[in-house]
C-alpha distance (Angstrom), angle and dihedral (degrees) to the residues before:
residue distance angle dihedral
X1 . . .
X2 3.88 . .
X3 3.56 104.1 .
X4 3.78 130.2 143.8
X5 4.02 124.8 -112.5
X6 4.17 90.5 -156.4
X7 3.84 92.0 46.0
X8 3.68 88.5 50.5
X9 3.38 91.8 51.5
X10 3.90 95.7 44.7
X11 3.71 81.8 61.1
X12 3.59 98.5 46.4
X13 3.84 103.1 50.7
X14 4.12 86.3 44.0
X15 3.90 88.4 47.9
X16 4.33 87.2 56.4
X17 3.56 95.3 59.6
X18 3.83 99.6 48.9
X19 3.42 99.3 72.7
X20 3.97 88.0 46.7
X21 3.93 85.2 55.0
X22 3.55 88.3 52.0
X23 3.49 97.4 51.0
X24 3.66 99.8 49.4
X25 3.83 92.5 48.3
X26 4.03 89.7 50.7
X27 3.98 88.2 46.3
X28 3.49 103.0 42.2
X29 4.44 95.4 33.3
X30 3.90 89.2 -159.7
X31 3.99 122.7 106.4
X32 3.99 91.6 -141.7
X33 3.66 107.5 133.1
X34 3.65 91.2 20.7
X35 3.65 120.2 115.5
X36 3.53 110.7 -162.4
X37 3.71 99.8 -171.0
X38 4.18 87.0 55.8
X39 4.08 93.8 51.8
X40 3.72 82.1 47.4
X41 3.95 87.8 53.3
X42 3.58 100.4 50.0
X43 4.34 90.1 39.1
X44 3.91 73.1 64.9
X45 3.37 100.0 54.1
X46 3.53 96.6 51.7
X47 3.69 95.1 47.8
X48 3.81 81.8 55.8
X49 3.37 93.1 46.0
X50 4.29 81.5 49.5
X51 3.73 86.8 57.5
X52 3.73 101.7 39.4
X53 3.71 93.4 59.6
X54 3.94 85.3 39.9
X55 3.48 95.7 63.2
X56 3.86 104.2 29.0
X57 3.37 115.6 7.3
X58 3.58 121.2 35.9
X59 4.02 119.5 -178.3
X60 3.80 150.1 126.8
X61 4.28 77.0 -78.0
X62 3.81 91.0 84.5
X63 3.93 96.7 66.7
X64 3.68 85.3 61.5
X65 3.59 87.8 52.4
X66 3.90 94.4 44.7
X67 3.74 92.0 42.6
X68 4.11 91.0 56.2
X69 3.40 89.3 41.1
X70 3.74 95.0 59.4
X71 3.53 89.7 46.4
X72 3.69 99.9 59.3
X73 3.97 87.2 31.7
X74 4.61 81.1 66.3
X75 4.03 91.6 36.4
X76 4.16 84.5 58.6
X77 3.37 90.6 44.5
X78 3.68 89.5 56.7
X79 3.42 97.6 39.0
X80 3.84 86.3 69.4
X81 4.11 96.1 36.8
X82 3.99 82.1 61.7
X83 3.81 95.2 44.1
X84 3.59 92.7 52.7
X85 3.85 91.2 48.6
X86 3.90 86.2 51.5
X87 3.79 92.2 50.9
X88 3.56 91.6 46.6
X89 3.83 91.7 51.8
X90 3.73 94.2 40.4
X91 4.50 88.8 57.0
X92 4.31 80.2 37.6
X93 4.08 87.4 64.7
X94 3.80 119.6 78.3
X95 3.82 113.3 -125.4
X96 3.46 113.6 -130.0
């Protein structure tokens, strides 16, 4: 197997703070702090990564890869189960 230490490590470090991201987005149900467009970025990058190993590369790398994307895949999907709550309690509150 050909597979590189640093990129494994890359993976690795990203792949801890995930499920801290997740957390605080499930504990705090707000999308402040949150920048959609960046978790969109990085979801990118993985799927690159995805099709990078894919095409040239193939090795035990990609779970780490799949497993990060997942992640940030669910931290998305919160990010936009909290800005719905936040909309609805925004039209909830009378305007004075």
């Amino acid at each position: 197997m050909n597979f590189s230490v640093f990129e494994i490590g890359m993976l690795v470090c990203f792949g801890i703070s995930w499920p801290v991201s997740i957390y605080q987005s499930l504990k705090s149900k707000s999308t402040k702090g949150k920048s959609v467009f960046f978790l969109f970025a990085i979801m990118f990058g993985y799927l690159f990564g995805i099709v990078h190993k894919i095409i040239h590369s193939w090795d035990i790398v990609m779970v780490l890869y799949v497993v990060n994307f997942l992640m940030i895949s669910t931290d998305i999907l919160i990010y936009f189960i909290n800005r719905r709550r936040e909309n609805l309690l925004s039209s909830e509150t009378p305007k004075q």
